[in-house]
N, C-alpha and C positions, 0 to 999 in steps of 0.2 A: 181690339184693333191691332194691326201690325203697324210696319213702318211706313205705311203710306203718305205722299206729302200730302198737305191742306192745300199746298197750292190750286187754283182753277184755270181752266181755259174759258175763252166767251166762244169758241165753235161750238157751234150745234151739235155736231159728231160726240160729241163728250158731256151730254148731258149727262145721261150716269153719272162720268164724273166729279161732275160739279154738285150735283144731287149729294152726293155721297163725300167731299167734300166739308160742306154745309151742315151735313148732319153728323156726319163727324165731329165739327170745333163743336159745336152745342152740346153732344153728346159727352165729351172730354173735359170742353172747361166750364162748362156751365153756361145760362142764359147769358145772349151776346145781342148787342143794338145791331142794326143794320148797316150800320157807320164801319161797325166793330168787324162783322164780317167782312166789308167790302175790302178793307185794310189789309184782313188774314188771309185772305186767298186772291186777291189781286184780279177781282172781277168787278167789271161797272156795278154802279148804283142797281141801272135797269134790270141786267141780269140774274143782283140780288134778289132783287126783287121779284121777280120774275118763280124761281127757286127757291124763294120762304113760302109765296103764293100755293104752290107745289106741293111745298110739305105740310103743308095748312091742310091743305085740300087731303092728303093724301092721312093724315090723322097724327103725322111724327112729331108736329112742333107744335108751339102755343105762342101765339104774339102776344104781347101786352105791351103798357103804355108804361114810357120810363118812370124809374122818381123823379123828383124835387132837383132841378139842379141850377147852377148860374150861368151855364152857358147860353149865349143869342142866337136864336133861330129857333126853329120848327126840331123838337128833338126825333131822335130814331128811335122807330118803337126795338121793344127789346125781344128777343127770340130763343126759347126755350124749349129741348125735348119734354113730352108730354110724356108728363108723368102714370099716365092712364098706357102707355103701351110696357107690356112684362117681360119679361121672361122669370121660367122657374130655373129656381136653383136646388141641385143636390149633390152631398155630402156625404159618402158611407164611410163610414169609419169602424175599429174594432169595439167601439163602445155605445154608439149611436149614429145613427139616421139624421143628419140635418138638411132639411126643406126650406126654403127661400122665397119671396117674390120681391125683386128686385124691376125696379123702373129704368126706361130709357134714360132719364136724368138721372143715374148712380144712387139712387136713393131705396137702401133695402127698408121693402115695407112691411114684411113679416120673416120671420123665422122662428120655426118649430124646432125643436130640437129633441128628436123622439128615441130613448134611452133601447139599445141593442146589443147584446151581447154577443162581438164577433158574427155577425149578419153575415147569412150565405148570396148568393145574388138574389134568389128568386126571395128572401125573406126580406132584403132591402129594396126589391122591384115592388113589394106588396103593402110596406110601410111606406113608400113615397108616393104610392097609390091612395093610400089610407088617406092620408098627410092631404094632399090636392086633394081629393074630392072632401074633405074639411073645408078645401077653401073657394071652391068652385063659385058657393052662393054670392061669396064678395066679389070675385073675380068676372061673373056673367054682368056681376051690377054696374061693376066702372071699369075691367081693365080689359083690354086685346093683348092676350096673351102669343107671342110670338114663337117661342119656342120651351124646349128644354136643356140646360148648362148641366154637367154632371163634371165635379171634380173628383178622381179617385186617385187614393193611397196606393200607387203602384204603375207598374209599363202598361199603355193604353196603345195600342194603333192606331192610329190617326186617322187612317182610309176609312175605318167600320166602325171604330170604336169599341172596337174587342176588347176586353180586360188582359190581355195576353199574362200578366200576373202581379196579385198583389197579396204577398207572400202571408202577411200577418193578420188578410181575412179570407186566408185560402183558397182563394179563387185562382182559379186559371182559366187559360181563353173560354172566359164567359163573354158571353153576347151581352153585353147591358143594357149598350145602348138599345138594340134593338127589341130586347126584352120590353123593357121600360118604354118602349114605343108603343111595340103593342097594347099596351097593358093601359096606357094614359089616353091615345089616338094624337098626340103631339109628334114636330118632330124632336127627335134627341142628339145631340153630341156629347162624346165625355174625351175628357184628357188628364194628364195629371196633374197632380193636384198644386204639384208646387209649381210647375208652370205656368198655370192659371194664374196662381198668387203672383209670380213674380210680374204676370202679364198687369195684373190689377194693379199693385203697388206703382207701376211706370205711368199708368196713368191718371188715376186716382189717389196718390199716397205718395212714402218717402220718396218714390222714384222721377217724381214731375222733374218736366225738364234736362232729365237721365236718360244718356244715347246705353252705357255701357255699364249692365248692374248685376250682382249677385244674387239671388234671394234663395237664403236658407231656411226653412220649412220646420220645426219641431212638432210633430202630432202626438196622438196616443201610440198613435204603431208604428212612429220610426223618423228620420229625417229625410225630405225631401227636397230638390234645389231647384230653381229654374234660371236661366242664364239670358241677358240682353245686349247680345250686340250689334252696337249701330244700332240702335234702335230695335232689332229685328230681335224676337223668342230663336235663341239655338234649338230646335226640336232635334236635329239629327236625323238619319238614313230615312228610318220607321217611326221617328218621332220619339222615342227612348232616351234621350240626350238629360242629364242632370241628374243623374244617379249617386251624389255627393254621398249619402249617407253610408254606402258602400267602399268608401275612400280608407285607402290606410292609415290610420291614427296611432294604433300601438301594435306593432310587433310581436308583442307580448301578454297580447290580449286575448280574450274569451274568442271561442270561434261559432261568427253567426249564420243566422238562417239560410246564407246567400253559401256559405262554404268557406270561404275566406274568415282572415282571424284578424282580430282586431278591427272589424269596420266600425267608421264615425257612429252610427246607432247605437252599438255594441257599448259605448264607454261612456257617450250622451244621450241621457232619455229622462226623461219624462219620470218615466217608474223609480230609478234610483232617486230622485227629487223627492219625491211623493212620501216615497221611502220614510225619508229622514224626517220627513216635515209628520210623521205619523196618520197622513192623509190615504183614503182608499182610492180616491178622483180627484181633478177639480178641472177647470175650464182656464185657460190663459188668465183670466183675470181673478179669477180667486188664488190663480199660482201667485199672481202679485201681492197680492192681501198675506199672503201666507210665508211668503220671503219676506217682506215688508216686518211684518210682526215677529220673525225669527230676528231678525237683523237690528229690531228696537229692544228683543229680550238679551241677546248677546252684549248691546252697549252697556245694559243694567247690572247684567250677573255674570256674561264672558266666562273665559274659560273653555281649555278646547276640549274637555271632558265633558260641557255640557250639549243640553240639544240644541243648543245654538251653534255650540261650536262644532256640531258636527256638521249643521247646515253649512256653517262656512266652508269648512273642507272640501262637503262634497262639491258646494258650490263652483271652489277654486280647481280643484280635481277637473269638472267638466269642463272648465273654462281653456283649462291647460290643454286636452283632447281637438277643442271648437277652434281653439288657435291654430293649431296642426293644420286644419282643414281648409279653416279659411286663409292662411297662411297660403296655402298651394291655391287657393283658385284666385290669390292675388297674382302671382307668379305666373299662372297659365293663361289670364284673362286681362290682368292690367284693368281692373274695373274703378270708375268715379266712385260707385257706390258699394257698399254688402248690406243687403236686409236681409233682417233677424224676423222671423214670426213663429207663433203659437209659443212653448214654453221655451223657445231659444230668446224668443223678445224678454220673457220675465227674467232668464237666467242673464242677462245684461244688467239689468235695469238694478238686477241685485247688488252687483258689483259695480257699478260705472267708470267707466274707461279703463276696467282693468285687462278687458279685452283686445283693446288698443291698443294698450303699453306691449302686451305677449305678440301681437301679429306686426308690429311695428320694428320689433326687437329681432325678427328673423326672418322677416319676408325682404326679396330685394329690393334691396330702399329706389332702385327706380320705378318698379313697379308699386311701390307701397306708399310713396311720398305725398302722394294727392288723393290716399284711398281717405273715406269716410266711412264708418261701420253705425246704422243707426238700426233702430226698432222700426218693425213694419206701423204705419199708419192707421192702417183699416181694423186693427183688432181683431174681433170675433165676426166681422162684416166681411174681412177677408176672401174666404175664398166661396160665401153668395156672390161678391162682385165680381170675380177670376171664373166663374163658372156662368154668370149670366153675362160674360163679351164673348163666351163660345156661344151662346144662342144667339146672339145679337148679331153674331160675326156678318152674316147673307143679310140680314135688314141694311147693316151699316154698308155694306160693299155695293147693295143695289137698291135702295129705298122704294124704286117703283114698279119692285118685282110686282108682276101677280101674283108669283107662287107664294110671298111673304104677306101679302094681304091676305089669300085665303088661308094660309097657319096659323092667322091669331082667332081663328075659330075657338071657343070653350063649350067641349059635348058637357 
């Protein structure tokens, strides 16, 4: 969703809007009474009513009858996205393929996580082929699948959905999305990846209630940002807007894939972590398990000659680079929030608040004084839910499209 207000109109002329409205607050905060809508968007009783009827009718919500409560009168039944309408989620990454079915009600109901070593497109067009038609049987049984979400590691166009390039799985203006159209018979959008997330986290996660946020990105192939202001995704001209990880961090740094020397990926990754911890992989949450257990061997045995104590080093090494960064998009942006996701959330979580004290200590204390720096919310759910609000995007803007009824077709 973008920044669209909740607000309603009761004209006729703007049913759309009120449709879409409606399915919106349910879609964002969860099953809501009819009392609860009428309040949120400043439409009569009748007309609520009227446009739950609607979306009943139309397959998007599910009424049910309140709980137990002490209030007097007749209660408002309660109104919920239907968890039976999908969208698929995908994922190409330099290590794996991850596939999604995620629900209109925010709820991811599977995810595959299918092992790839640096995927060319048409090898991740034919693994997410693979992947869905594993799941067709369950999805014919109970779900209307609406579209396809593709979050990718790199610059996406926005008009087509071209990969214009995503350096660390060598792609260039690859067609994906439409690839992957062909290939499924859905429709598709893809964007990137940290955008998505940042999109997900604002309304799903750390960011609720956040007009103006950060979100820094840590994957296997590099750091990605996505930016919210006012409410709104900064996409920029072509949609390329949040390129953090390309930010100058050292001067006197290794020179990366992109040309330039010392960018934010260059000095924080994933791989130096991995490194030290003696690990060939691991997933955000095993990075926790595995900082976690470095961090309990070091209070036992310590010592910066140990492998604990290297953990710590490098830890503090990256942290010193992540402050640089975020430092400056304190300073450009004036943001309420910064989130942290994939191994950027673990690499916090390892040190607590010591990220704070570094961006606090050098950012301009007017723009820094109200900053919060927290861990992305959604975890490993992340960027299924940031990749299934781009398929959703046309359901939620016009709920009583035709064209969106006949897309939740499953061949």
């Amino acid at each position: 969703m973008t920044g669209r207000s909740a607000r309603g109109n009761n004209l006729d002329t703007v049913r759309q809007h009120n449709l879409s409205a409606v399915l919106g607050l349910v879609h964002r905060t969860g099953p809501l009474s009819r009392s609860q809508l009428t309040r949120e968007t400043g439409l009569n009783r009748s007309t609520i009513a009227a446009l739950v009827g609607e979306l009943v009718e139309l397959g998007l919500v599910l009424e049910s009858e309140p709980g137990a409560n002490n209030r007097v009168g007749r209660p408002s039944p309660v109104v919920g996205a239907h968890p039976g309408v999908v969208a698929l989620a995908i994922n190409p990454e330099i290590d794996a393929v991850t596939v999604g079915v995620v629900g209109l009600d925010g709820v991811v109901q599977h995810r595959v996580r299918y092992a790839a070593e640096i995927p060319t497109a048409l090898e991740a067009v034919a693994i997410s082929k693979a992947v869905i038609d594993g799941l067709r049987p369950q999805l014919k049984a109970s779900s209307r699948v609406i579209g396809v979400g593709v979050a990718v590691p790199g610059l996406v166009r926005e008009a087509d959905g071209v990969v214009r390039l995503a350096p660390h799985l060598a792609w260039l203006d690859e067609p994906f999305a439409q690839q992957l159209h062909e290939a499924i018979g859905l429709p598709v959008s893809a964007a990137n990846d940290a955008n998505l997330g940042a999109n997900a986290e604002r309304i799903f996660g750390a960011g609720r209630e956040v007009t103006d946020l950060v979100y820094l990105n840590g994957g296997a192939s590099g750091i990605g940002a996505g930016v919210i202001v006012g409410g709104t995704p900064l996409a920029g001209f072509s949609g390329y807007a949040g390129e953090f990880g390309h930010t100058l961090v050292n001067s006197a740094g290794v020179r990366c894939h992109c040309g330039a020397i010392g960018c934010l990926e260059t000095e924080v990754n994933q791989r130096s972590l991995l490194k030290v911890l003696g690990l060939d992989s691991a997933d955000a949450d095993e990075l926790d398990r595995a900082l976690a257990a470095a961090g309990a061997a070091g209070g036992s045995a310590g010592g910066a000659g140990s492998a604990s104590g290297a953990v710590a080093a490098e830890i503090e090494r990256q942290l010193g680079f992540l402050a640089v960064a975020v430092r400056n998009a304190t300073n450009v942006f004036n943001p309420q929030l910064i989130v942290l996701g994939g191994f950027l959330g673990a690499l916090i979580t390892a040190a607590p608040g010591r990220l704070q004290e570094l961006v606090s200590g050098t950012a301009l204390k007017a723009s820094g004084e109200s900053l919060r720096i927290a861990r992305a919310e959604l975890g490993s759910r992340l960027l299924m839910v940031g990749a299934a609000e781009l398929a959703f995007a046309p359901l939620l803007a016009d709920p009583a499209s035709g064209d969106v009824r006949v897309g939740g077709t499953v061949h």
